[in-house]
VOMAR-458772 format. One line per 2 residues: number of its first residue (from 1); their letters; for each residue y, x, z of N, C-alpha, C, O. Coordinates in steps of 0.1 Angstrom, whole numbers, always signed. Example, Ala and Ser with C-alpha at 12.3 -4.5 7.8 and 13.67 -1.06 7.14 Angstrom:
// VOMAR-458772
1) as) -57:+132:+78:-45:+123:+78:-33:+132:+78:-33:+142:+85; -22:+128:+71:-11:+137:+71:+0:+129:+79:+11:+134:+80
END
This chain:
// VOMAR-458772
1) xx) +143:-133:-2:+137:-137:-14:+131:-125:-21:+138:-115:-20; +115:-124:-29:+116:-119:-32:+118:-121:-49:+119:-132:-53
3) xx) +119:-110:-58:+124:-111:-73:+106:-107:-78:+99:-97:-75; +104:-118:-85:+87:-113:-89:+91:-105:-107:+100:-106:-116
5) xx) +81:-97:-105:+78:-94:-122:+88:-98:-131:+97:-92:-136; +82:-117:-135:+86:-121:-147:+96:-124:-142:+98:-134:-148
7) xx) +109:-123:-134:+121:-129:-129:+122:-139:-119:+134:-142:-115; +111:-145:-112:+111:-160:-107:+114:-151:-95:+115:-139:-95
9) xx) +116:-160:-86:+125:-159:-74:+111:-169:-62:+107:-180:-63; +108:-160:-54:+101:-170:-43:+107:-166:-32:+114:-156:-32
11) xx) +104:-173:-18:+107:-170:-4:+91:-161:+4:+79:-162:+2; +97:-154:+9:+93:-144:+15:+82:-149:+27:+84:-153:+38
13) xx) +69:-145:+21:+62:-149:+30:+51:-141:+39:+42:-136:+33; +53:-139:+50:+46:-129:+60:+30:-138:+57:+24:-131:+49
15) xx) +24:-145:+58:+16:-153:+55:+10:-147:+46:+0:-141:+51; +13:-146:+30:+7:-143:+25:+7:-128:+19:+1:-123:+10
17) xx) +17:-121:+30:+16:-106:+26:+3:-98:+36:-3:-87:+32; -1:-108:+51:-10:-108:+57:-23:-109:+46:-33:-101:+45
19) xx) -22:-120:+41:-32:-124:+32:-38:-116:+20:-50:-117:+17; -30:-108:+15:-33:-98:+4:-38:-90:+10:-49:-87:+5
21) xx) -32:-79:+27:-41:-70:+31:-52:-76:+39:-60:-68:+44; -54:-87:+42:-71:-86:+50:-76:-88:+33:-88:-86:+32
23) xx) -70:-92:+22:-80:-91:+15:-86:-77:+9:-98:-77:+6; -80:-68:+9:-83:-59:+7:-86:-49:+15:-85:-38:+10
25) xx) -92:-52:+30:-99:-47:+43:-109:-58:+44:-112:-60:+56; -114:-64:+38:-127:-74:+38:-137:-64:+42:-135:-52:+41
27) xx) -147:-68:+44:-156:-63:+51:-152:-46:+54:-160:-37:+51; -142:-46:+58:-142:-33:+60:-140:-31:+75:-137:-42:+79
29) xx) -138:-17:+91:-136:-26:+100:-129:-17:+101:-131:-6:+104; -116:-24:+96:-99:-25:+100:-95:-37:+112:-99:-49:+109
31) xx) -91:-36:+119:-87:-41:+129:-79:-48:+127:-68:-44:+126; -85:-67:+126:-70:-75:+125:-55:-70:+130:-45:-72:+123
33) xx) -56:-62:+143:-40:-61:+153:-34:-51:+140:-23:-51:+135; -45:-44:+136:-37:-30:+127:-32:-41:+116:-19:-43:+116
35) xx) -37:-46:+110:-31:-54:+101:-19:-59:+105:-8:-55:+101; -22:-69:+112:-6:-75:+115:+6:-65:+120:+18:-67:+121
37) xx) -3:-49:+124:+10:-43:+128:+17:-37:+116:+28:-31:+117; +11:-38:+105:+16:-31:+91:+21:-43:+85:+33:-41:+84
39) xx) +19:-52:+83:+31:-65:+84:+41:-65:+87:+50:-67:+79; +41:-65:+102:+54:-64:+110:+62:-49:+104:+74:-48:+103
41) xx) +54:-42:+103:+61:-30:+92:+73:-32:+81:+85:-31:+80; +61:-35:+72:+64:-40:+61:+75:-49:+66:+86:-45:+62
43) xx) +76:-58:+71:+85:-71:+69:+98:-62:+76:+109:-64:+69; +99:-56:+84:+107:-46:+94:+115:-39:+84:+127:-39:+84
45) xx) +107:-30:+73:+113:-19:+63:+120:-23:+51:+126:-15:+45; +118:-40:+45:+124:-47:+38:+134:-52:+41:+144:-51:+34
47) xx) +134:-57:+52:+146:-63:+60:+155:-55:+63:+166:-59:+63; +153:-43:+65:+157:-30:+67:+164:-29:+59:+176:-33:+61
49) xx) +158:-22:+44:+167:-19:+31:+170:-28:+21:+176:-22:+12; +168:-42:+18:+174:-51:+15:+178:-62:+18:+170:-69:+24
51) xx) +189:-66:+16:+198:-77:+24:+193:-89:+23:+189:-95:+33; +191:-96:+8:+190:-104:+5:+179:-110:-5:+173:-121:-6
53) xx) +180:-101:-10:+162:-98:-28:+154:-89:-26:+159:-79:-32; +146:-86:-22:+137:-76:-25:+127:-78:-34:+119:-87:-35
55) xx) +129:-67:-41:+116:-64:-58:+104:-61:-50:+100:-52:-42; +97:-77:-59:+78:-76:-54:+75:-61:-54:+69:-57:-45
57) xx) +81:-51:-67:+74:-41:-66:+73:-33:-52:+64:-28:-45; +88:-33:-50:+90:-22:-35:+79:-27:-24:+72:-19:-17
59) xx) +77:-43:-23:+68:-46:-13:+55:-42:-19:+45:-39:-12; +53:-42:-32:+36:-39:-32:+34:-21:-29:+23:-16:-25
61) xx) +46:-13:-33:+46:+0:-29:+43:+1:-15:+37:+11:-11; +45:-6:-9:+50:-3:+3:+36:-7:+10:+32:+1:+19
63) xx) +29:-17:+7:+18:-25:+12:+7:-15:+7:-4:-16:+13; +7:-6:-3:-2:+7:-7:+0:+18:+2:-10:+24:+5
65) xx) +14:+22:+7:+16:+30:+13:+11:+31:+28:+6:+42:+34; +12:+14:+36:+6:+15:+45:-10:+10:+46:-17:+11:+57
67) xx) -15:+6:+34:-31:+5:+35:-35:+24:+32:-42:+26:+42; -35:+33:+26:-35:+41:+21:-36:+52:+37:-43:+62:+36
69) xx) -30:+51:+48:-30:+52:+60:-39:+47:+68:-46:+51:+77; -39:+37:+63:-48:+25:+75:-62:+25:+67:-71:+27:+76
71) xx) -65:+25:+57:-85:+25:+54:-82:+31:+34:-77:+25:+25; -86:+42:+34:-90:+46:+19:-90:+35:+11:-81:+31:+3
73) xx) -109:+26:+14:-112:+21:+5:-101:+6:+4:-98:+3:-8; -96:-1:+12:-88:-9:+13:-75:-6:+4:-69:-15:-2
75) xx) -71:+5:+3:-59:+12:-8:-66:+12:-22:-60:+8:-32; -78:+16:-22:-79:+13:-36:-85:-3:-42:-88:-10:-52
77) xx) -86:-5:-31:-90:-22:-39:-76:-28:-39:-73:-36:-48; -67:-25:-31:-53:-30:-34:-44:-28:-48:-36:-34:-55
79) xx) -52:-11:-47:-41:-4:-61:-48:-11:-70:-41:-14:-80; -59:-16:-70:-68:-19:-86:-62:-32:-88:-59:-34:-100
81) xx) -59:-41:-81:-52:-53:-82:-41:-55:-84:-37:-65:-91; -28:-44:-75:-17:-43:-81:-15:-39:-91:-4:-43:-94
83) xx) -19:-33:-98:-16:-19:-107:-29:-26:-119:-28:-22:-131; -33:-30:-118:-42:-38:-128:-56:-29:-136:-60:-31:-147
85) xx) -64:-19:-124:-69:-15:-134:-79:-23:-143:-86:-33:-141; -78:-12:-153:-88:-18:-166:-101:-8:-168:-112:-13:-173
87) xx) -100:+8:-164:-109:+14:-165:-112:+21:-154:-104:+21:-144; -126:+27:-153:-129:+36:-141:-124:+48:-138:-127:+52:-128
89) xx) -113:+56:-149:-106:+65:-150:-91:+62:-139:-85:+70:-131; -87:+48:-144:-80:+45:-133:-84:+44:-115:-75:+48:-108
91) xx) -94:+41:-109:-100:+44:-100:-104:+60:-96:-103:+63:-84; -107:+67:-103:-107:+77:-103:-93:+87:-97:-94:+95:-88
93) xx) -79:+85:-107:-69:+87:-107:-63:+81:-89:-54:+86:-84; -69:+73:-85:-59:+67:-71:-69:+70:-66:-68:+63:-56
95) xx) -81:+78:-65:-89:+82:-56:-85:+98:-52:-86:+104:-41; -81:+103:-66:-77:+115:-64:-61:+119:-57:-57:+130:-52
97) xx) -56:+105:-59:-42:+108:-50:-43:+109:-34:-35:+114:-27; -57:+103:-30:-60:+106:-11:-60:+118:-10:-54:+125:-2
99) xx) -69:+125:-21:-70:+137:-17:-58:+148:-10:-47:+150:-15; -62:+154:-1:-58:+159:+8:-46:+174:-4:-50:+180:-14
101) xx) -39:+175:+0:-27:+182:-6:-29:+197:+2:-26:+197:+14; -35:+208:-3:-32:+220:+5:-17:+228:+4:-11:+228:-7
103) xx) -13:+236:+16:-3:+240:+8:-2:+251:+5:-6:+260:+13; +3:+254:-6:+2:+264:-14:+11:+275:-11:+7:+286:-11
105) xx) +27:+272:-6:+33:+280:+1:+29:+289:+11:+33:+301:+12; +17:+283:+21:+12:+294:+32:+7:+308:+22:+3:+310:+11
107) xx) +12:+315:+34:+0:+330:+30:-10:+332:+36:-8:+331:+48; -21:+335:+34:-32:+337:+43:-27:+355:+44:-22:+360:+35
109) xx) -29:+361:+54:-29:+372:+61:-43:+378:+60:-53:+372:+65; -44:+392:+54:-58:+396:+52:-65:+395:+66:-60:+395:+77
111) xx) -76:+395:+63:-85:+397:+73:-91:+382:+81:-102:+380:+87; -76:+372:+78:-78:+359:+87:-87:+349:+75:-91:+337:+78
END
């Protein structure tokens, strides 16, 4: 089951969790198989860590996590719909989260 938002309770549907990511890989060319293999993910990693309820939110985390891997632009049409944006500042803000993380701990060694 999962536990929505406002409290309601629905049954867990691979269907339509397929359904949310080709929507947000529409014309994009993400590879139906990839899709259904982050599905099978997803449904794998819930089942995994919750027994019996799992909170919509963990699955929509989780459904960013693996679009966010699988196609940029498909992560952010996802985040804009999960996450509700309202401004272009929000778009901006989950465009800047792909960005690549350098790490700051290395030393560069002169000369290199």
């Amino acid at each position: 089951m999962v536990i929505k938002h406002d409290g309601r309770r629905e049954e867990f549907s691979r269907d339509k969790l397929f359904s949310g990511i080709q929507m947000a890989c529409r014309k994009l060319s993400v590879p139906s198989d990839k899709m259904e293999a982050l599905v099978d993910q997803i449904a794998e990693d819930i089942t995994d860590k919750y027994e019996h309820e799992v909170p919509s939110m963990a699955v929509g985390e989780r459904v960013m996590e693996g679009l966010r891997e699988l196609d940029h632009v498909a992560y952010v049409r996802f985040a804009s719909v999960y996450r509700g944006f309202q401004e272009a500042t929000d778009f901006v803000q989950a465009v800047k989260k792909l960005e690549v993380r350098h790490d700051t701990a290395t030393f560069r060694l002169p000369g290199l």
